[in-house]
C-alpha positions, -999 to 999 in steps of 0.1 A, spaced: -379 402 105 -345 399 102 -318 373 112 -298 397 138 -326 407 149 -342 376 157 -312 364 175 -311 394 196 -341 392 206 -341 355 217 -309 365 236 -332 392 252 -355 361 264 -322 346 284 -315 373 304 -331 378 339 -355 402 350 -342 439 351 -322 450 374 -322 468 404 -361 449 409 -375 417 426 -387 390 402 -425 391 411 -426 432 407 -408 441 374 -412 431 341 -384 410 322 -361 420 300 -382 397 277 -420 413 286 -406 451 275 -384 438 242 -416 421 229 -433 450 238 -404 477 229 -389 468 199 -403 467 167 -392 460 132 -401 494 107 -419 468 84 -456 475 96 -452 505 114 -459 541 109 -444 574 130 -482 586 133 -493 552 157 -475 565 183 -484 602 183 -487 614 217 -489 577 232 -449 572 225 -411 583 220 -396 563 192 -366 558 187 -355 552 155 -323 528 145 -319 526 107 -287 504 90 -278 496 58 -276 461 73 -278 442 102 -243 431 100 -236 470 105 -207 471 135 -228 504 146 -260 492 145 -248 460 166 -234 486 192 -268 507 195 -292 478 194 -267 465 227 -268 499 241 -306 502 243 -313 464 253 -289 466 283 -315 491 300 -348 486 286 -363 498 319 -349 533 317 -364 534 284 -399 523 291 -402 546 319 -399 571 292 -424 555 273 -400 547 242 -407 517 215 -378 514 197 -380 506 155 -354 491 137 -349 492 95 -317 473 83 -331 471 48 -331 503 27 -347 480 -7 -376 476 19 -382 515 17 -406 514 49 -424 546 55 -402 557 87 -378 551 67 -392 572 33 -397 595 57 -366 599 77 -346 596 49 -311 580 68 -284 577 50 -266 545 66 -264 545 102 -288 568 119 -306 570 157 -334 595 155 -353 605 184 -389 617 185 -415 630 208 -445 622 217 -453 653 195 -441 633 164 -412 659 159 -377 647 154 -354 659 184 -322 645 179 -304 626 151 -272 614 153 -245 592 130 -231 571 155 -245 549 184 -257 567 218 -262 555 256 -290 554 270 -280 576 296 -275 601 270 -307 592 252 -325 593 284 -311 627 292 -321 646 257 -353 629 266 -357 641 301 -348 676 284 -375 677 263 -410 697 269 -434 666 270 -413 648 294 -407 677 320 -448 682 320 -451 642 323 -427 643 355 -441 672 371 -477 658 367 -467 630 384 -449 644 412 -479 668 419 -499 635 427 -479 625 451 -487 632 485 -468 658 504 -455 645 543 
């Protein structure tokens, strides 16, 4: 794992539950960035076919001014993330040559963001919000049929 990465996610481990939810009820910030982010090492796109989004952050290095910025971005509302059942993968070493990243094919800075599907809905050269992540999300196919299933369950009064 690398250093910046490390060291973001031990901030991550300092910082109080999410907000907007009591203590007892919501995870921490900690709980969903164990669980959320992961390093490209070990992982493969196909493990989370049509169990999660990923979202993909690839860097030349760690040290990259846009990289810093999106990893900030995404850690600053983890909750609005995991409700869209998003793990997020990082790869700030191209000599590595992961497979998301042999398969992606970034060329520096990249944020790519997939369905559940496994297809690649947006990519994009510079860092994005999650309020803009979450809306391209919210946009897509998979999502509109997870929200509408879940609003039919509910009971009508």
């Amino acid at each position: 794992m690398n250093k910046l990465f490390s060291v973001m996610l031990a901030a991550l481990m300092l910082c109080s539950p999410v907000s907007g939810q009591t203590q007892e009820d919501s995870p921490t910030v900690d709980d969903l960035s164990v669980d959320m982010i992961r390093s490209a090492e070990n992982v493969t796109l196909d493990e989370f076919l049509w169990i999660k989004r990923p979202i993909v952050v690839f860097a030349d290095s760690p040290a990259d001014p846009r990289y810093v910025q999106q990893m900030q971005y995404l850690t600053d509302d983890l909750y609005a993330l995991d409700v869209r059942d998003v793990v997020i993968i990082t790869d700030t070493d191209p000599a590595a040559r992961s497979a998301v990243r042999t398969q992606l094919r970034p060329r520096g800075f990249m944020l790519a963001v997939i369905d559940k599907d496994g297809q690649v809905k947006q990519r994009k050269p510079l860092p994005w919000s999650v309020r803009e992540i979450s809306r391209a999300i919210d946009k897509m196919p998979t999502r509109q049929q997870e929200i509408q299933d879940r609003t039919e369950g509910l009971p009508r009064g």
